[in-house]
C-alpha positions in Angstrom: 30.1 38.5 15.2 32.0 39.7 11.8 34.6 37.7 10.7 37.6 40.0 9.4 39.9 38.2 7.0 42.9 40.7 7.3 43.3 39.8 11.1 44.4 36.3 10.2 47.9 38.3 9.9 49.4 38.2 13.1 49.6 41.3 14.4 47.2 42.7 12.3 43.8 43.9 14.3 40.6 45.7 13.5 41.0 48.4 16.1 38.7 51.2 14.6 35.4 50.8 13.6 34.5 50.9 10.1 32.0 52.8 9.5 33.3 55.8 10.6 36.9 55.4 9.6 36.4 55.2 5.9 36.0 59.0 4.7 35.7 60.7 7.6 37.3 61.8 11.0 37.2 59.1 14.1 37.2 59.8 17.7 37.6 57.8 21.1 34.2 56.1 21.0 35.4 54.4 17.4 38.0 52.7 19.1 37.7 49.0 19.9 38.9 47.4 22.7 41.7 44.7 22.0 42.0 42.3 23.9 38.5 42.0 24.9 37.8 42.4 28.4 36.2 39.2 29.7 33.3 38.4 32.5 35.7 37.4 35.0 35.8 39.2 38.2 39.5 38.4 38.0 40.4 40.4 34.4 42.3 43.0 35.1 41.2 44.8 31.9 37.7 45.4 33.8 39.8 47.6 36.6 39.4 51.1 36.9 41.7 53.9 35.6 43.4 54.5 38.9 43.8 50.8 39.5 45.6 50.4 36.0 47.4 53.3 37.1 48.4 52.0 40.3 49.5 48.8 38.9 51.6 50.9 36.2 53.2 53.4 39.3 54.3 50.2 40.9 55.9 48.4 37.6 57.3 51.9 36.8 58.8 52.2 40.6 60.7 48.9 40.5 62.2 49.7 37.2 63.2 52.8 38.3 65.0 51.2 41.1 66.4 48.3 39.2 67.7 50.8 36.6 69.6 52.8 39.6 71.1 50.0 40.9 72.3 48.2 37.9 73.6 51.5 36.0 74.8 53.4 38.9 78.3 52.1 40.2 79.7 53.3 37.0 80.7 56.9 38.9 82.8 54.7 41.5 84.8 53.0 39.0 87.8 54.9 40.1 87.7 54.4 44.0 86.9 51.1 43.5 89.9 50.8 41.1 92.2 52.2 43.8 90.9 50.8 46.9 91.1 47.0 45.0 93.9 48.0 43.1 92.8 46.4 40.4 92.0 47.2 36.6 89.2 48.8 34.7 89.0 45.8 32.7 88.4 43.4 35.3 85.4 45.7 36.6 84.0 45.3 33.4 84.3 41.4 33.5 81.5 42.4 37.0 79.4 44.5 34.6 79.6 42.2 31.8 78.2 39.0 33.6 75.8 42.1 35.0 74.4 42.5 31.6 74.6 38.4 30.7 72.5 37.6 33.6 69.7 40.5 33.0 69.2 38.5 29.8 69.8 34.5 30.4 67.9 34.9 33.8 64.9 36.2 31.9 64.4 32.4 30.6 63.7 31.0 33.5 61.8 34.0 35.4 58.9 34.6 32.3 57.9 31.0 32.1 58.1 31.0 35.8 55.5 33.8 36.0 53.4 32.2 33.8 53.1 28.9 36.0 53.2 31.2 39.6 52.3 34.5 38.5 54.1 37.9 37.7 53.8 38.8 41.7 56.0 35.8 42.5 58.4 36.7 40.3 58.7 40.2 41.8 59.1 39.8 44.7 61.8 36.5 44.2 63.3 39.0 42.1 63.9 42.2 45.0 64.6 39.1 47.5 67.7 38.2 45.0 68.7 42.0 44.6 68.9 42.4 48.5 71.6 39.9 48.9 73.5 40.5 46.1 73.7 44.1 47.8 75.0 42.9 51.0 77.6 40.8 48.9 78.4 44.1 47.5 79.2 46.2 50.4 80.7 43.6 52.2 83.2 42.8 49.0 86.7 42.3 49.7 88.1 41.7 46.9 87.5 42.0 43.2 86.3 38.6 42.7 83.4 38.9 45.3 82.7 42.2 43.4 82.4 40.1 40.5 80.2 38.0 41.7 78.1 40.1 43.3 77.2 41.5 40.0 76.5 38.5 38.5 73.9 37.9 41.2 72.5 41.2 40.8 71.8 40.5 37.5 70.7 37.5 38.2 68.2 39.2 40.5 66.8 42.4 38.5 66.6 40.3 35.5 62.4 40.6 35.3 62.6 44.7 35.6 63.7 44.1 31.8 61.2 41.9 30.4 58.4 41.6 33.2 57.0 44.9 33.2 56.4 45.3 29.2 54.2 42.0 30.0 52.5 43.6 32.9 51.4 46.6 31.0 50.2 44.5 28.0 48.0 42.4 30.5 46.6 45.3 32.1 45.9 47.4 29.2 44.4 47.5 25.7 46.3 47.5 22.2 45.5 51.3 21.6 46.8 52.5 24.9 49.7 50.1 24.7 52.1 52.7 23.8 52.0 55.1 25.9 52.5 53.3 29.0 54.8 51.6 27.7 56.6 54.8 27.1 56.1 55.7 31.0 57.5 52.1 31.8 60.7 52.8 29.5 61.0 56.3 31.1 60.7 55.3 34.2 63.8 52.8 33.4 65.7 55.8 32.1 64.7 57.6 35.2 66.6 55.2 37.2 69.6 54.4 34.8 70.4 58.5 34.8 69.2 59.6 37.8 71.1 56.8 39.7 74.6 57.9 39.0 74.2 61.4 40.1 72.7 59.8 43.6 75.9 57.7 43.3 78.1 60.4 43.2 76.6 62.4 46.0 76.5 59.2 48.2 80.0 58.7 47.4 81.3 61.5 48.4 79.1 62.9 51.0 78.9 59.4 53.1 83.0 58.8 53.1 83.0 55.8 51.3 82.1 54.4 47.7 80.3 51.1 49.6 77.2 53.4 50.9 76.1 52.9 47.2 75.5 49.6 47.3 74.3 50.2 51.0 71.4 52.6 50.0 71.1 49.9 46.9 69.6 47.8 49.6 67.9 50.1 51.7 65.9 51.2 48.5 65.1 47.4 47.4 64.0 47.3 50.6 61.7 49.3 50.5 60.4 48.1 47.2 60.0 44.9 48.5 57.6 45.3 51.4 55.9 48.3 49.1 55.1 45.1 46.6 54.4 42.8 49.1 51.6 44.9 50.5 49.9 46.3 47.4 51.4 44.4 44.3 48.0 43.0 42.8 48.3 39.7 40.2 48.2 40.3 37.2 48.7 37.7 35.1 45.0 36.2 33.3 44.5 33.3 30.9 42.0 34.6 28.4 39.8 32.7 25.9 41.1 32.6 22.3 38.3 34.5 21.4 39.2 37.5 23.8 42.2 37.5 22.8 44.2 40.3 20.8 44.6 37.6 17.6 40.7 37.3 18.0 39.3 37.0 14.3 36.1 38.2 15.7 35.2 41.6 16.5 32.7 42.3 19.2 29.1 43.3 18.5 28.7 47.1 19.2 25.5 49.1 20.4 25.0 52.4 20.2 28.6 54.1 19.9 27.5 57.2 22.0 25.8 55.3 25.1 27.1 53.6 27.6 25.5 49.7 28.1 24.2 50.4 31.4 22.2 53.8 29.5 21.4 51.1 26.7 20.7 47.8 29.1 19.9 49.2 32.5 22.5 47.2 34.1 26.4 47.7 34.6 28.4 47.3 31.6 29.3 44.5 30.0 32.9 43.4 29.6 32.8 42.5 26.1 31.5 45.6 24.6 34.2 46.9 22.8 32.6 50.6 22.3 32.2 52.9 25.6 31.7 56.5 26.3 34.1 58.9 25.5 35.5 59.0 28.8 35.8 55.7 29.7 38.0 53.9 26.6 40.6 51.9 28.1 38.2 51.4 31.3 35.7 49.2 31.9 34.1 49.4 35.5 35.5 46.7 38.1 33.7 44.6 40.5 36.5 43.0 42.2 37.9 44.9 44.6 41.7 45.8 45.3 43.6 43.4 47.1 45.8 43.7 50.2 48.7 41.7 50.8 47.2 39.2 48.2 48.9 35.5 47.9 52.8 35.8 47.0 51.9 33.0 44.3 49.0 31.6 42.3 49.2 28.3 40.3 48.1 28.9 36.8 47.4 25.8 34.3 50.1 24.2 32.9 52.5 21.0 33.3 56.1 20.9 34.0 57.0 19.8 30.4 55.0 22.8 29.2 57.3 25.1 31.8 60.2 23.4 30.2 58.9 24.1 26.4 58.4 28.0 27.7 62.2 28.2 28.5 63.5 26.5 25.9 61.7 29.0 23.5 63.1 31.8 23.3 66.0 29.9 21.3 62.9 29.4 18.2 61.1 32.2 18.2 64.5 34.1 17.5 63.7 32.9 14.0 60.8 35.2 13.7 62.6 38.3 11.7 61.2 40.8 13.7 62.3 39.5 16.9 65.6 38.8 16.0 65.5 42.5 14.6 64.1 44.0 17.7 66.5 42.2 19.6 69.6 43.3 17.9 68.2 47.1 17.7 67.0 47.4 21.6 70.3 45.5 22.1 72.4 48.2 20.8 70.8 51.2 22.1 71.1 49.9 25.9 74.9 48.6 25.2 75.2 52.4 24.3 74.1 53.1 27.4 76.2 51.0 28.9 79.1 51.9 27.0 78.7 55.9 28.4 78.1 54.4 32.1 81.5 52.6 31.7 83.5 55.0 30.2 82.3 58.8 31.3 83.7 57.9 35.0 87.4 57.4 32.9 86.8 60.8 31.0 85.5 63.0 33.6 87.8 62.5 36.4 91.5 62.9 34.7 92.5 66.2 32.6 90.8 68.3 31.3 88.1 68.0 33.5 89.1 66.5 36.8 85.5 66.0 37.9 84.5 64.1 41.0 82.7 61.5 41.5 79.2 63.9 42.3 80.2 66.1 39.2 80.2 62.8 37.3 77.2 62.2 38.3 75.5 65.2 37.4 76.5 64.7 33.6 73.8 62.1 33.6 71.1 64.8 33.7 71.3 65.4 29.8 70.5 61.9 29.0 67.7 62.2 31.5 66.2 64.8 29.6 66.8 63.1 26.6 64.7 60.4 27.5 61.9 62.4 29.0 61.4 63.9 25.2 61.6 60.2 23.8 59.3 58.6 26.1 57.0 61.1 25.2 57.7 60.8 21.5 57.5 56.8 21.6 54.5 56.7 23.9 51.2 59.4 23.7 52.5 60.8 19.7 53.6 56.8 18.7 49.9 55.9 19.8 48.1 58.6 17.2 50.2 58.1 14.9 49.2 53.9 15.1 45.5 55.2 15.5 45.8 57.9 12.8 47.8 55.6 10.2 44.6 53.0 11.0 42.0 55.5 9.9 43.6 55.7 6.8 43.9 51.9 6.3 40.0 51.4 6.8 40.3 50.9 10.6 43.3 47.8 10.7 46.1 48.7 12.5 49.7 47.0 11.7 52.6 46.9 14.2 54.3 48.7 11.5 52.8 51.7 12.2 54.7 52.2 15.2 58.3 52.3 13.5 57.9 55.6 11.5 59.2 56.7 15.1 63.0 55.3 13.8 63.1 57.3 11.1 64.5 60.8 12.9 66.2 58.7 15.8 68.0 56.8 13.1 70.1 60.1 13.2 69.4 61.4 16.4 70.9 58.7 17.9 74.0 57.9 16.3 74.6 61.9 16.3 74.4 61.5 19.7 77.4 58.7 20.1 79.4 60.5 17.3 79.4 64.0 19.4 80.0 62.7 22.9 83.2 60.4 21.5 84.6 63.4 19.1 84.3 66.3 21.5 85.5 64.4 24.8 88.4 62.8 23.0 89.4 66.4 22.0 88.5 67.9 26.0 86.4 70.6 24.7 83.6 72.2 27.1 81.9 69.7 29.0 78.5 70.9 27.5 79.2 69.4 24.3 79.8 65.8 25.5 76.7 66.0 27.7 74.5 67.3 24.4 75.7 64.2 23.0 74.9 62.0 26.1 71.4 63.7 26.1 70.6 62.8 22.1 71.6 59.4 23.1 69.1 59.4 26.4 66.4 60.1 23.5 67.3 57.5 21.4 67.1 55.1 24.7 63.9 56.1 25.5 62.5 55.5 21.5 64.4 52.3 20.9 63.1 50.8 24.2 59.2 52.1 24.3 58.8 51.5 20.3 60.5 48.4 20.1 58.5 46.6 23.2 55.6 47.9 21.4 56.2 46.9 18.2 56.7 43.4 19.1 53.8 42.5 21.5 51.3 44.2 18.9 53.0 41.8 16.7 52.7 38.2 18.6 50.6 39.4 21.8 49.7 35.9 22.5 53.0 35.0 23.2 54.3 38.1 24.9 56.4 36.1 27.5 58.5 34.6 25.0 58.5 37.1 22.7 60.1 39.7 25.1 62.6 37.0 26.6 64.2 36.6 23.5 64.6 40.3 23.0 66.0 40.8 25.9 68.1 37.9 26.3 69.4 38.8 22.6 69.7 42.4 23.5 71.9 41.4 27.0 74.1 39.4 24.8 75.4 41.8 22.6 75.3 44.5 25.7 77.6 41.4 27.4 79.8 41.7 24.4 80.0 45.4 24.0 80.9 45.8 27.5 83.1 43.4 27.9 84.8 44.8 24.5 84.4 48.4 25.1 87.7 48.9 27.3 90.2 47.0 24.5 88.4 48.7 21.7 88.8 52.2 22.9 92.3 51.5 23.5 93.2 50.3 19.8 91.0 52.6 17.9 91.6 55.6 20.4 88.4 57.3 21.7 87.5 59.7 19.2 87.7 56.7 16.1 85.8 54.0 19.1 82.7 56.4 19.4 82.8 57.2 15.2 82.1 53.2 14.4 79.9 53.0 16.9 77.6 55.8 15.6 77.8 54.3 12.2 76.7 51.0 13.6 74.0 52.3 15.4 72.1 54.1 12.2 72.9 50.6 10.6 71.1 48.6 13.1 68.4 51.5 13.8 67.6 52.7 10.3 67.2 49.2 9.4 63.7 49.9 10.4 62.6 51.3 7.2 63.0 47.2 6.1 60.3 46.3 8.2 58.3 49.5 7.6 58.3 47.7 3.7 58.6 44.0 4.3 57.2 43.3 7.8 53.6 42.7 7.2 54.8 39.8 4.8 57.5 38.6 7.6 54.9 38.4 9.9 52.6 35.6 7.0 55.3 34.0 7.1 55.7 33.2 10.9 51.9 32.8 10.7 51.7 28.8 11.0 54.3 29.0 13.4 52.8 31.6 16.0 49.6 29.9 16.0 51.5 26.6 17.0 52.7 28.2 20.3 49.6 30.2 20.7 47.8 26.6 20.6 
């Protein structure tokens, strides 16, 4: 096996093969597969393409339901307000502490499915959500309200971090991106669809508490839909398997198949298959039923321990303090419409209710449909076709061109839906704002999870619990910040600083784009310390 120097960047992978990348065109059967599939029965990157595809539909399902429920009480503000007569500022104390808990929750659920395995954590995490909706319809008061979105917080916490680990232990490097993108959209899906359910329930079922009623009915069904068919995924691979790998797997002939080569099924550590079948290698375990709601994986308790705590020091790793902050901001955006288009919409000059409301949410849906696509299939040639031209290695880098045009879609988007509600013109105008920020959702989510696991794979748990548990700190803060800050500035001035902030944060990419291949030598030492 070749020894490639480059790849002792982290991050930095051989994912083409050479001879046909320098000078000429590349297809599908050039590509090598990172990580290496192993010999065990158990790898989940030996299952078949509708296996993969059924363990993405089911990750993709639970975000889209964890989205809707976390993002879709925002429509109800106003009954709620009335019926507790209370204020919209201690409902955002509720959502706050919603946001806080998606994050700090995260450093105890990764590590947790690490030791126990993502399955445990799944399905720990839908038995959470159930009660915190029964707290929720039964509320009496405000403060139970509050608490009950704390606790759902607490609950969903893995649909934000879980998932992107999923996907990366299920598929390769070069697919990476685009499911990825179909994991992000499906969390848009949820977060936009969700309040225009919410509206309809609301005002169709009599009362604003058969929200939080279908809430459980829907986890629910989630719940017993994972129990049943929710396969482990989580596999401890050999260093040299993995990603970081400085070795890259001998290759036969690039246009046969190893059972056409051999005579026998295919080997897992061939890195070169047939055209059709990149991305796939042919299982021989078959799909489980029902399987065991946990499995005990290596590791001591001080280990477990280390895992929580590290999230606090790998925050010192530039890009992930980076991603963080950027993937922070474009769901506190989010956040920030959910919170305050319920307050727009239903007084003068619009005087929507609460299933009108709802139906705003469509734009941003849209929105994200374009930038799932944009971040996921197009982001993955672009890495692929940027790698041809760099002699078949592949930086994360790659994968951040994709700010470059949401730098402005994106804050164009906040700067429009502030400006033209504050002024009560059409509602179309708002709602094309609301849509250009559903795109920049979609790009900041998929490209930014990508970014950063093709950057430190091998430590994609911790890696993606500080993002998020960075990124749900400054959504804590925005939220909890939002109400006051409107009412100094005004809204039209709120939305204008908030745009600018955003291109800050987002066109900050271009940095990395420069820099980032020599911020990731120097977290070298440090990466391979946790990977070892």
């Amino acid at each position: 096996m070749p020894l490639v120097e480059d790849e002792q960047v982290p991050g930095t992978v051989y994912i083409l093969n050479e001879h046909d990348t320098v000078g000429g065109n590349y297809s599908r059967t050039d590509i090598i597969l990172r990580p290496t599939p192993s010999d065990n029965l158990a790898d989940p990157l030996r299952w078949s393409k509708w296996r993969k595809l059924y363990a993405l539909s089911m990750v993709v399902t639970y975000s889209a339901i964890m989205g809707a429920v976390t993002n879709w009480d925002g429509v109800i503000y106003v009954d709620v307000l009335i019926e507790y007569n209370t204020t919209t500022m201690l409902l955002n104390v509720g959502q706050a502490l919603l946001i806080l808990m998606l994050g700090v929750a995260n450093m105890i659920f990764t590590p947790l499915s690490d030791k126990l395995g993502r399955r445990f954590v799944y399905l720990s995490s839908m038995a959470i959500v159930l009660i915190s909706h029964l707290v929720l319809a039964l509320s009496k008061n405000v403060g139970t309200y509050i608490v009950g979105h704390a606790l759902l917080g607490m609950g969903a916490a893995p649909f934000e971090a879980l998932p992107a680990i999923s996907i990366s232990d299920v598929f390769f490097a070069h697919e990476r991106g685009t499911m990825l993108g179909g994991y992000v959209f499906g969390l848009a899906f949820g977060s936009f669809v969700g309040p225009i359910c919410a509206g309809y329930i609301a005002v169709n079922q009599g009362s604003w508490r058969w929200v939080y009623w279908w809430g459980l009915i829907l986890s629910a069904i989630v719940l017993l839909l994972m129990f049943g068919t929710m396969e482990e995924t989580r596999f401890i691979r050999s260093d040299e398997l993995s990603e970081s790998s400085l070795t890259i797997p001998t290759t036969g002939n690039p246009n046969k198949s190893d059972t056409e080569e051999n005579g026998h099924q295919k080997k897992a550590g061939t890195s070169q298959v047939s055209d059709e079948d990149v991305g796939e290698v042919f299982p021989i375990a078959s799909f489980s039923f029902f399987a065991p709601v946990w499995k005990i994986f290596p590791g001591n308790l001080s280990e477990l321990v280390r895992k929580i705590w590290r999230p606090l020091t790998v925050s010192r790793f530039p890009p992930v303090l980076w991603c963080g902050i950027n993937y922070g901001t474009c769901v506190s955006w989010l956040a920030v419409l959910a919170t305050t288009v319920s307050e727009i919409f239903s007084i003068a000059p619009y005087n929507m209710k609460p299933n009108a409301v709802g139906l705003l949410f469509i734009a941003p849906l849209i929105g994200s449909l374009i930038g799932a696509y944009f971040a996921g299939p197009l982001n993955d040639k672009l890495s692929l076709f940027l790698a041809h031209r760099n002699s078949g290695f592949r930086e994360p880098e790659f994968r951040l061109w994709a700010f470059i045009p949401t730098s402005l879609i994106l804050p164009g988007g906040l700067i429009i839906y502030g400006v033209t509600a504050a002024h009560g013109l059409p509602w179309i105008a708002p709602a094309v704002g609301m849509g250009m920020v559903g795109f920049g959702l979609s790009v900041g989510g998929g490209v930014t999870m990508a970014y950063i696991l093709d950057c430190y794979k091998d430590i994609a748990g911790e890696v993606v619990t500080t993002i998020i548990l960075i990124r749900n700190v400054i959504g804590f803060g925005i939220t909890f910040g939002i109400q006051p800050w409107i009412n100094g500035m005004g809204l039209q001035n709120t939305f204008v600083v908030v745009g600018l902030l955003s291109f800050v944060v987002t066109g900050f990419s271009m940095f990395f784009i420069w820099k980032g291949k020599s911020l990731r030598v120097m977290t070298k030492e440090k990466y391979l310390s946790y990977h070892h």
